[in-house]
C-alpha positions in Angstrom: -12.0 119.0 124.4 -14.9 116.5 124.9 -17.0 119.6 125.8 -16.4 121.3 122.5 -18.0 118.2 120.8 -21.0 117.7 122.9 -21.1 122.0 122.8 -20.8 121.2 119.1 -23.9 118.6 119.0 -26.0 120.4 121.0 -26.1 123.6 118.6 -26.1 120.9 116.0 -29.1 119.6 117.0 -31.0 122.5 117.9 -30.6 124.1 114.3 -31.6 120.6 112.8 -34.8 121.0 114.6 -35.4 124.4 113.1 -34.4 123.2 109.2 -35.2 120.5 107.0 -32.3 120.8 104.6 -28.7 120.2 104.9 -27.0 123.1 104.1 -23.4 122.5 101.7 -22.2 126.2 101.5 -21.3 128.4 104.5 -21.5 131.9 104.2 -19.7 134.3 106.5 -21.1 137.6 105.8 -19.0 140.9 107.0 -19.6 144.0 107.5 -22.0 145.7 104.9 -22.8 142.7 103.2 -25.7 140.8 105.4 -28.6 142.0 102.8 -27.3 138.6 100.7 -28.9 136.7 103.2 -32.3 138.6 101.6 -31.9 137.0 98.5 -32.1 133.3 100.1 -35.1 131.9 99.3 -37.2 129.6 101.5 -35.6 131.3 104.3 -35.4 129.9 108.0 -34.1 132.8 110.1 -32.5 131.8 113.5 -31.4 134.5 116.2 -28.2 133.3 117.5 -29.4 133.7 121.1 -31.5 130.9 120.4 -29.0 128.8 119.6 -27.3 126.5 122.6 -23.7 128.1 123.2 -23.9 130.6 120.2 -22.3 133.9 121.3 -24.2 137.2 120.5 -23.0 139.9 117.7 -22.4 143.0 119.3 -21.1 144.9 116.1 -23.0 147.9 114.6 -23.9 146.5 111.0 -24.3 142.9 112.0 -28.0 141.3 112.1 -26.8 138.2 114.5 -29.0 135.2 113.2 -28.1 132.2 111.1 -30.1 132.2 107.9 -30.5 128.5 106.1 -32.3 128.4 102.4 -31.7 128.1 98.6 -29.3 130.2 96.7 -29.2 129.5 93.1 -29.0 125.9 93.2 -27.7 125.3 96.9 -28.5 125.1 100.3 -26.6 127.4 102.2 -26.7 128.2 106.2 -25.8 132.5 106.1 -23.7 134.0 109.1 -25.5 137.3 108.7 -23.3 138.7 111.1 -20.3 137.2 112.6 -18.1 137.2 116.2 -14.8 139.1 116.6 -12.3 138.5 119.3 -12.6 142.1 120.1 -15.8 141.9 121.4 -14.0 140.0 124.3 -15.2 136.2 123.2 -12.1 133.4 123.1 -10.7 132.7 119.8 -12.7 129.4 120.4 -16.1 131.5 120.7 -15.4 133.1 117.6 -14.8 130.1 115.4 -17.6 127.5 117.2 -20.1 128.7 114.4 -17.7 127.2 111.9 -17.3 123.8 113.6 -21.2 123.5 114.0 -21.6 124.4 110.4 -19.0 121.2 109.4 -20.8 119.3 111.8 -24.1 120.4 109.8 -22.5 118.9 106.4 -20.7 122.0 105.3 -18.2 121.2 103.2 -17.5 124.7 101.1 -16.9 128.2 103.3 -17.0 131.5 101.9 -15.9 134.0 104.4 -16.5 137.8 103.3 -14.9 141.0 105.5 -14.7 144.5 105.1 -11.2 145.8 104.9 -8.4 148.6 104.5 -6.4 148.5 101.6 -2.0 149.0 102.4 -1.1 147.9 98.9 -0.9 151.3 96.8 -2.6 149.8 93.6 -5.6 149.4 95.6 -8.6 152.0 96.2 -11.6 151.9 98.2 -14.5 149.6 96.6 -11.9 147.1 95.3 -12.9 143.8 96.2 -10.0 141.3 97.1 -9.8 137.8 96.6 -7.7 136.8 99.7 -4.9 134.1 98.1 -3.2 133.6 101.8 -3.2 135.4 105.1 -1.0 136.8 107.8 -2.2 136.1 111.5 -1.2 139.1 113.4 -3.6 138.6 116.4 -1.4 136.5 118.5 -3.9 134.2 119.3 -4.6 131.1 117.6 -8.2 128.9 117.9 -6.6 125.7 117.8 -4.7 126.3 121.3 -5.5 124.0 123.7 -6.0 120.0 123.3 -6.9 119.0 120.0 -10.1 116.7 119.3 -8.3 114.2 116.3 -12.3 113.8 115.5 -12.0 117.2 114.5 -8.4 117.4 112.7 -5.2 116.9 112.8 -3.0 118.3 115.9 -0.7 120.2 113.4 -2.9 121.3 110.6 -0.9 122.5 107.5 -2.1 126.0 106.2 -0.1 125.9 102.4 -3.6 125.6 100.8 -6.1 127.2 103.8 -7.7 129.2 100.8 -8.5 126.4 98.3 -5.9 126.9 95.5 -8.6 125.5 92.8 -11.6 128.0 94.3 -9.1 130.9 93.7 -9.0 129.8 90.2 -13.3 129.8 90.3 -13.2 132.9 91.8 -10.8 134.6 89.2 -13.1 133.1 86.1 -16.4 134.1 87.9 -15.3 137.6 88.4 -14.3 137.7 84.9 -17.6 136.1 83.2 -19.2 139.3 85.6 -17.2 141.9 84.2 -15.9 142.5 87.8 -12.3 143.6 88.5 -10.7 141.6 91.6 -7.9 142.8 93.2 -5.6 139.8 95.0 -3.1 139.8 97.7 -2.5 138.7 101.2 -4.9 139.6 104.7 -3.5 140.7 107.7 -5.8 139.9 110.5 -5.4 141.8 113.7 -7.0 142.1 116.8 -8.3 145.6 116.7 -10.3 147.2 117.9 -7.9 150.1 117.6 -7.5 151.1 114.1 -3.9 150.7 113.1 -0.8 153.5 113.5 0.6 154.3 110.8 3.9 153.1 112.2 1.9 149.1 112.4 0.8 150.0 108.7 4.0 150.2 107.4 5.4 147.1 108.9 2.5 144.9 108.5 3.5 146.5 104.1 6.5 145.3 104.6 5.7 141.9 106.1 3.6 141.7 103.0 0.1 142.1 103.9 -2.0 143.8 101.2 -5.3 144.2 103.3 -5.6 144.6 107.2 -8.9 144.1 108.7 -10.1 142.6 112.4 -11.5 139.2 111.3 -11.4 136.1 109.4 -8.2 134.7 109.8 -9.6 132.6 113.2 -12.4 131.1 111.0 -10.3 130.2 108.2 -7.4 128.6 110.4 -11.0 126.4 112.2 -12.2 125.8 108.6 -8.6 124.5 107.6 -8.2 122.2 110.5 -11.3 120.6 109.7 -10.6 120.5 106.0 -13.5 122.6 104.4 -13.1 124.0 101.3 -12.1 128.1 101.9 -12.9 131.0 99.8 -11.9 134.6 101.0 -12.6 138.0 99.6 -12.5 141.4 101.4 -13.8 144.7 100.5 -11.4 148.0 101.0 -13.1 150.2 102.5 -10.9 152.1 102.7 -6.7 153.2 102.1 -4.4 151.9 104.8 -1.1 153.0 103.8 0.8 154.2 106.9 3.0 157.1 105.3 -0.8 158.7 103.9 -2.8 157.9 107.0 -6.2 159.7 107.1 -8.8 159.2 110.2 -11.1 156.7 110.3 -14.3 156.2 111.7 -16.4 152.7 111.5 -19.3 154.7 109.9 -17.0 155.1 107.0 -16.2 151.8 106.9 -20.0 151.0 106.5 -20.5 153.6 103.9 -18.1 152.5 101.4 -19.2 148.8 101.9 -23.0 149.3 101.6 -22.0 151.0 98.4 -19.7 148.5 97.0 -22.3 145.9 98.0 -24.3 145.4 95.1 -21.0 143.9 93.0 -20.1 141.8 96.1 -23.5 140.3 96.3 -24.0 139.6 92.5 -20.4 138.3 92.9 -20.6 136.2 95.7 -24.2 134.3 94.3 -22.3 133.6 91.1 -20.0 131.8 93.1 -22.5 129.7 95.1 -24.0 128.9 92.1 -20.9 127.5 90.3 -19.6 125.5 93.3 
C-alpha cells in the first residue's frame, strides 16, 4: 500500500510543477458535460498521459486531460473526462485521480455522470441530485490493505454525499429556476446496457438512476473524507417493463442538450461552496 502513496506523490508532484495554484474543488465531469472545463479561466490543461501513473480515457465523449484554473471565485482541478472499470482498469486505477486530487488540497468533490432514469417520475433531461447510492459492481476500491494515512480501514458511508451540500444543492437549483429530480444511483459495471429483467430488480432494490460510474470515486472520496456532491443527467428512461434500445450516441445527444442547465448549474455551485 506504500506504492499507492509514493504512486500518489509522484503524480502529485508532477502536476504541482505544471500549476501555481492549489486547487479546493474537484470536478468530475461525465459524459456530455466536459465543455465546463471551457469556462475555467486561466486554464492549465494537462493530458493525462503526461501524468506519472494516470490511466488513459478511452471513452467516446471524454477529452482525457486534467484542467486547473478559476471558476467563479475558486480554484478548481477539472476531470474532463474520467476512467471506468469497463475499460478494463482496477477499481484502484479508476479512483487514483481522486486520491491525487486530496493529496493536491482538495477538500470539496463534485462528481457529474450521465445516466438512465428507472424511477417513472423521471424523463430524459432531468438532472438528479444523487442523495445515496447503490454499488452494484461487485467490486469495491478500498479492497486490499488499507493506508490509515489515507482513512480509516472501515469507512462509514451514512453521509458519502455530504448531507449539508444536498441542502446547497436543493437552494442553488431553486435560486436558478432549475427543477432537480432526487433519488438513489445504482452503479454497475457495464458495459452492457441493462436487461430489462436487471432493470426491474435494481427498481425494486430502490435505485432511481443506473449508470456505469461514480460510485468507485465517491466510496475513494468518502474514505478520505472529502466533501461529496453528486448529480446525474437521464439520458434517458430505464424502466425494464418499457425497455427501448439504446445506443451510446443517444446517450450523448440528450446530454449535450441538457448541458447548458447542468453547466450554469454546476458553476453556481462552485461559486457558493
Amino acid at each position: 500500500m506504500g506504492q499507492l502513496l509514493h504512486r500518489m506523490d509522484e503524480a502529485k508532484t508532477y502536476i504541482q510543477s505544471r500549476i501555481s495554484v492549489q486547487p479546493q474543488v474537484g470536478l468530475i465531469l461525465g459524459s456530455g458535460l466536459g465543455e465546463l472545463a471551457d469556462d475555467i479561466q486561466d486554464a492549465v490543461r494537462i493530458p493525462y498521459e503526461s501524468i506519472p501513473h494516470f490511466p488513459v480515457s478511452t471513452v467516446e465523449g471524454h477529452a482525457g486531460q486534467l484542467v486547473t484554473g478559476r471558476l467563479h471565485n475558486k480554484t478548481v482541478i477539472a476531470m474532463q473526462g474520467r476512467f471506468h472499470y469497463y475499460e478494463g482498469y482496477s477499481m484502484q486505477e479508476v479512483t487514483f485521480p481522486v486520491r491525487v486530487m486530496k493529496a493536491l488540497g482538495v477538500d470539496h468533490l463534485i462528481v457529474t455522470n450521465a445516466c438512465g432514469g428507472m424511477n417513472p417520475d423521471f424523463k430524459p433531461g432531468d438532472l438528479m441530485l444523487i442523495q445515496d447510492h447503490l454499488n452494484m459492481t461487485g467490486a469495491n476500491p478500498l479492497i486490499g490493505q488499507n493506508e490509515p494515512a489515507l482513512g480509516p480501514r472501515f469507512p462509514d458511508m451514512s453521509r458519502a454525499y455530504t448531507p449539508d451540500l444536498l441542502e446547497l444543492v436543493r437552494e442553488t437549483a431553486k435560486s436558478l429556476g432549475i427543477g432537480i429530480q432526487q433519488g438513489v444511483y445504482a452503479g454497475i459495471t457495464g458495459p452492457t446496457y441493462m436487461t430489462p429483467a436487471e432493470l426491474t430488480m435494481l427498481r425494486k432494490m430502490g435505485g432511481d438512476a443506473v449508470g456505469m460510474s461514480t460510485v468507485p470515486e465517491v466510496i475513494v472520496a468518502s474514505h478520505m473524507a472529502m466533501k461529496v456532491i453528486g448529480i446525474s443527467c437521464v439520458t434517458d428512461m430505464a424502466i425494464g417493463e418499457h425497455l427501448e434500445p439504446l445506443s451510446h450516441e443517444q446517450v450523448i445527444e440528450v446530454a449535450n442538450r441538457t448541458k447548458p442547465m447542468f453547466i450554469t448549474l454546476v458553476k453556481e455551485i462552485v461559486s457558493r461552496l
